[in-house]
N, C-alpha and C positions, 0 to 999 in steps of 0.2 A: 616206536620203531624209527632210527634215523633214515636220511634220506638214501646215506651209504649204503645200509644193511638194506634196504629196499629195493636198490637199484643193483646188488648182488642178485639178490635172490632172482629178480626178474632176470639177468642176464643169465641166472646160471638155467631157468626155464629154458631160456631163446637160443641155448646152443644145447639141447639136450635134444631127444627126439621128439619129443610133446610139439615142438615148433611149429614144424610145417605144418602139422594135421591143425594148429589155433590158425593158421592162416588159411587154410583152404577152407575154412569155414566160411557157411555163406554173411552177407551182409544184413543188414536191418532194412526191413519193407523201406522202399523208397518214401514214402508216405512218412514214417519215421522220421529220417532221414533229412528230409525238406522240409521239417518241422520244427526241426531244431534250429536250422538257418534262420525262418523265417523269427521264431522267438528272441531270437539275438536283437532284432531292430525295430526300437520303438516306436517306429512308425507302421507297424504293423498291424491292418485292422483287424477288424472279428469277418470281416467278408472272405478275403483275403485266407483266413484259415479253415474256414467254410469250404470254401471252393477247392482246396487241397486237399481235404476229408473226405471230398465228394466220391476222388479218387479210387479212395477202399471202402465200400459199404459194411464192408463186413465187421472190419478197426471201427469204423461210425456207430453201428450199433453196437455193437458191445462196450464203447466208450456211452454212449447214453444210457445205458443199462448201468452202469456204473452211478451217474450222475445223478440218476433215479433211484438211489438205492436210499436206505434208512440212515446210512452213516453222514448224506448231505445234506440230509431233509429239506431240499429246494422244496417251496412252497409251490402246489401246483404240478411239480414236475416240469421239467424240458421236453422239447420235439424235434429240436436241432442243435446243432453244434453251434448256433450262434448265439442260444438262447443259454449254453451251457456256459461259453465264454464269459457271459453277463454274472454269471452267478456264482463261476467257479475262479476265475481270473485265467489269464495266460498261462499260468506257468504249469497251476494246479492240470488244467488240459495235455499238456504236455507232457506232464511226470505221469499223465492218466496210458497215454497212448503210450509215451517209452517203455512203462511197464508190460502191458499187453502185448506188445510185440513182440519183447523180449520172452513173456510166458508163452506167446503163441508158438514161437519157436522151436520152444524144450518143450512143446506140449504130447508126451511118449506116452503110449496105453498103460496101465497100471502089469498087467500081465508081463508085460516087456521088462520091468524094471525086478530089482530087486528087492526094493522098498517102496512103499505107499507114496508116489507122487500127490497125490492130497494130502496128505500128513506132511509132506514138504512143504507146500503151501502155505499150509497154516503156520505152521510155526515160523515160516519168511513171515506173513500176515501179519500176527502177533509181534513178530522183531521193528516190523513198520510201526505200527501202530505205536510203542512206548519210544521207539526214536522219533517220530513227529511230536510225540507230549514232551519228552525231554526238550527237543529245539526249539518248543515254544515257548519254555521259560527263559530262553538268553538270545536276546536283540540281535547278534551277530550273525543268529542262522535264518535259513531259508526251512521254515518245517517241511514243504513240500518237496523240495531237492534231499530232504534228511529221510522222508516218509523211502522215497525210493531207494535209496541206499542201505534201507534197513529192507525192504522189501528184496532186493538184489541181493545183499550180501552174501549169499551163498552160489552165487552164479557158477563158480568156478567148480563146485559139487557138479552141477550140471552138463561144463564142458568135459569133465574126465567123466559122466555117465557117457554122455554121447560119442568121444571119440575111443572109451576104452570100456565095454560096459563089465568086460568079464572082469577088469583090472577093481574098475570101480564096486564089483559083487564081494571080490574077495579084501579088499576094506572094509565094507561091512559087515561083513560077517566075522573078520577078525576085533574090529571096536566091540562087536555085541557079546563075541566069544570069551572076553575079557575084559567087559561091563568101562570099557571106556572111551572115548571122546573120537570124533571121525579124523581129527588133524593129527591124534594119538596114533592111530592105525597108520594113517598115510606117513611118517617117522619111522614106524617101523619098519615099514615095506621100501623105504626110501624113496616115495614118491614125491613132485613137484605137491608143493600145500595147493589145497583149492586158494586159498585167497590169491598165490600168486598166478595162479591159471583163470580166475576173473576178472583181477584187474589188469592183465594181458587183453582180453578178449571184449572187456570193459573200454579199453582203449583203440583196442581196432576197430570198436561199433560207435567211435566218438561217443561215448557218452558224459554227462556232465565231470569235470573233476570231482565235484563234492563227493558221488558216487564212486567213481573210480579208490578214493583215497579210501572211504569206507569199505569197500570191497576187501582191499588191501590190508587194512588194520584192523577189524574188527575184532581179533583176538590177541594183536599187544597188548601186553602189561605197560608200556607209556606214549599214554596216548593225552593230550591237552584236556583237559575238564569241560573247554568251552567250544570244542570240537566235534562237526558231525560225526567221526570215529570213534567219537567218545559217547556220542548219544547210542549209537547204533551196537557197540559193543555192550552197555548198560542193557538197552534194551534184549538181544540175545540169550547174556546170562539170566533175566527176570524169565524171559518165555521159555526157556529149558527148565525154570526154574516152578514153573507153573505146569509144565506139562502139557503144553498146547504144541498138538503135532509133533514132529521128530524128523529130523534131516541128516539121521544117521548118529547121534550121540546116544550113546548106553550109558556114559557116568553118571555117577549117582549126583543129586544133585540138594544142597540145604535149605528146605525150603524154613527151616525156621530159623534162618539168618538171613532175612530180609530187609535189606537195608533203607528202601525206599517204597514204604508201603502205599503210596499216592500210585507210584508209578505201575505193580502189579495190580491194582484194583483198576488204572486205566486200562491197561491191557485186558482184561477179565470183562470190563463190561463194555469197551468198544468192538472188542473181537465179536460177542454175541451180537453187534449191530449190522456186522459186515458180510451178513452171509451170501448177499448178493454179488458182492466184490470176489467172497473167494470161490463162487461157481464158476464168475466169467476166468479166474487163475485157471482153472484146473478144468476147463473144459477143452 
């Protein structure tokens, strides 16, 4: 996607009525927020992000519960946020907590919803997962800013559940009612696409670019090879393609035209390691 056709589509978002309701939405936990500051400058200790963490106990454990899970296998386990820094680095903590915050937010009862918010999960889980193995094969990416951005990229699913849920019902059940794709449905019905109501709402919550642009493109057809958009996209079509969870696509999907059989078997056997990661999503 060009930068032109990109900055249409957002524009034509931000004069439609979707607008106002993406802006009255609330902000990201402060704690969030001051973390991303603090990350920017390398002078920045492991105390320093301790004492910020201190803040929210609740973002504290549930980010150490993470850390301790089987997919780090920190030796020993952690007991603090400082111990975690050590082990996991800056960044990896950070992409820990933007994500949580952002889950904690959309975190809606299953009964409320129209579709399994757990089966959302996983299948974002699963999207994370093979876009962090893709950006680890090319030096240019950060895997963990990629990890999140596959983890996210359905955010904008999320903002049209929340600001519209009866609009967002009748999406899915027209993609299911004719076994196809949820951006198919949203075309039909003439709605703003989730990708451009993500990376709208992506941008209001300053979150990383890397994120934001993956948000945005995850479903172009031209997208750079060597690109998180590009990992995160790859990643998607394998976990639709596997069957892991569902975030509203009914298309059928080939799974015996797998083009990157490294990539699905990563997906397959780190998704079974992460089942601690994807309680703390979906609690």
């Amino acid at each position: 996607m060009t930068s032109s056709n990109r900055a249409y589509r957002e524009q034509s978002v931000l004069s439609s009525d979707w607008a106002q309701p993406i802006q009255d939405l609330p902000a990201l936990p402060l704690v969030a927020q001051e973390l991303s500051e603090l990350i920017r400058h390398p002078a920045t200790t492991r105390a320093q992000v301790a004492d910020l963490m201190k803040q929210d106990q609740v973002l504290t454990a549930k980010l150490l519960k993470l850390a301790n899970s089987s997919f780090y296998s920190i030796p020993g386990g952690v007991e603090d946020v400082s111990k975690a820094l050590t082990f996991l680095g800056f960044n990896t903590v950070y992409q820990l907590v933007l994500s949580l915050s952002v889950m904690s937010y959309f975190s809606i009862e299953d009964e409320m919803t129209p579709f399994s918010l757990l089966e959302f999960w996983k299948h974002a889980l699963a999207t994370a997962i093979g876009a962090q193995f893709l950006a680890e094969q090319n030096q240019k990416l950060v895997p963990e800013e990629v990890f999140t951005g596959g983890l996210l990229h359905d955010l904008g699913k999320l903002v049209h559940l929340k600001l519209s849920p009866q609009t967002f019902q009748k999406t899915i059940e027209l993609a299911k009612k004719h076994s196809e794709s949820f951006d198919w449905a949203e075309t039909q019905l003439q709605l703003p696409s989730h990708c451009d109501l993500g990376s709208l709402m992506a941008k209001r919550w300053n979150l990383p670019p890397t994120t934001v642009k993956a948000i945005q493109d995850h479903h172009s057809a031209t997208i750079p090879i060597d690109s998180a958009s590009y990992c995160v996209r790859e990643a998607n079509i394998a976990s639709h393609d596997l069957g892991i969870g569902n975030s509203g696509n009914f298309k059928s999907t080939n799974k015996d035209q797998k083009k990157n059989q490294r990539l699905y078997s990563e997906i397959e056997n780190k998704f079974s390691q992460m089942g601690g990661f994807l309680n703390e999503l979906s609690s």
